[in-house]
C-alpha positions in Angstrom: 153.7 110.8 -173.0 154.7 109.0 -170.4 158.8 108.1 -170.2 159.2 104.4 -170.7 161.8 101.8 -171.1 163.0 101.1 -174.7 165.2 98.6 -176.3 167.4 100.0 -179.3 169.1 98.6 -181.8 170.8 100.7 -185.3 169.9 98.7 -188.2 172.5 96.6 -189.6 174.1 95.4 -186.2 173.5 93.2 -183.6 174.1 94.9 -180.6 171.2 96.1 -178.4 170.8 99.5 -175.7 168.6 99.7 -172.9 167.1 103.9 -173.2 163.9 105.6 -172.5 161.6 107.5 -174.7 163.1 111.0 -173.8 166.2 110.1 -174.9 165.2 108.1 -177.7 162.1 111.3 -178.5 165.1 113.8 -178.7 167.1 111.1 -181.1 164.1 111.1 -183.5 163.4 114.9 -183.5 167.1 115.5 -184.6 166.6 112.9 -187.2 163.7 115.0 -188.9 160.2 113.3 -186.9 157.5 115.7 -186.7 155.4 115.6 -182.9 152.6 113.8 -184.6 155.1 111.5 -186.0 156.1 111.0 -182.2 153.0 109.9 -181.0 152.3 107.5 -183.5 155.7 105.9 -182.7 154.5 106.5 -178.9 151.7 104.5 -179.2 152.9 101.8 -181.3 155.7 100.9 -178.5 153.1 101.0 -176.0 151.0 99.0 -177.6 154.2 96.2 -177.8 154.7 96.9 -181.3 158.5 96.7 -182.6 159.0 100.1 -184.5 161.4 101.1 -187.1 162.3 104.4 -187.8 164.9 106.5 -189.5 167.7 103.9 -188.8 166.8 102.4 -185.9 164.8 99.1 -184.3 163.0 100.1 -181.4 160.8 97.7 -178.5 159.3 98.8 -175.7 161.6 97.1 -172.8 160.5 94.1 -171.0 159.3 94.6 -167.1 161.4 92.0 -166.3 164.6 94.0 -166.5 163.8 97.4 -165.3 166.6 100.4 -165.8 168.2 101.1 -163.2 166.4 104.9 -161.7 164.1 105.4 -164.9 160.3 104.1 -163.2 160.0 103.4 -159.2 156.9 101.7 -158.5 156.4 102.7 -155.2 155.8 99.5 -152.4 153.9 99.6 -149.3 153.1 97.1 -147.0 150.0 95.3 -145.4 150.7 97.8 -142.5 151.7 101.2 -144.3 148.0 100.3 -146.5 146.0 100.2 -143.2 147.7 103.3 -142.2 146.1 104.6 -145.2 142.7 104.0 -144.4 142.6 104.9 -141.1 144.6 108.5 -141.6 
């Protein structure tokens, strides 16, 4: 399982957190979720699903608003790409 941005909200309240799956993974194992259990919620986020589990609203976060240090897409240029072939 890949580490992703997730969007987290506690039942019963309106505020939001921006998180990742490890963090959120190690929230849900402490709260009783079995690895299998973990996957299935996995693959429902990443499939854009909104998931709710033992107290809490989860969504896989939009690209739009990356966190800050969790994915790096890495960019290269028309030059560095050339580079590439040539090397």
């Amino acid at each position: 399982m890949k580490n992703i941005p997730i969007l987290v909200h506690i039942e019963g309240q309106d505020s939001k957190v921006n998180t990742d799956w490890l963090a959120i993974m190690a929230t849900l194992k402490k709260r009783g979720l079995e690895n299998d259990e973990l996957e299935v919620v996995y693959f429902e986020l990443c499939a854009g699903m909104r998931v709710t589990t033992r107290g809490l609203g989860l969504a896989k976060a939009s690209p739009i608003d990356p966190l800050q240090g969790l994915l790096h897409e890495p960019k290269f240029s028309a030059r560095d790409y050339a580079g590439m072939l040539s090397a």
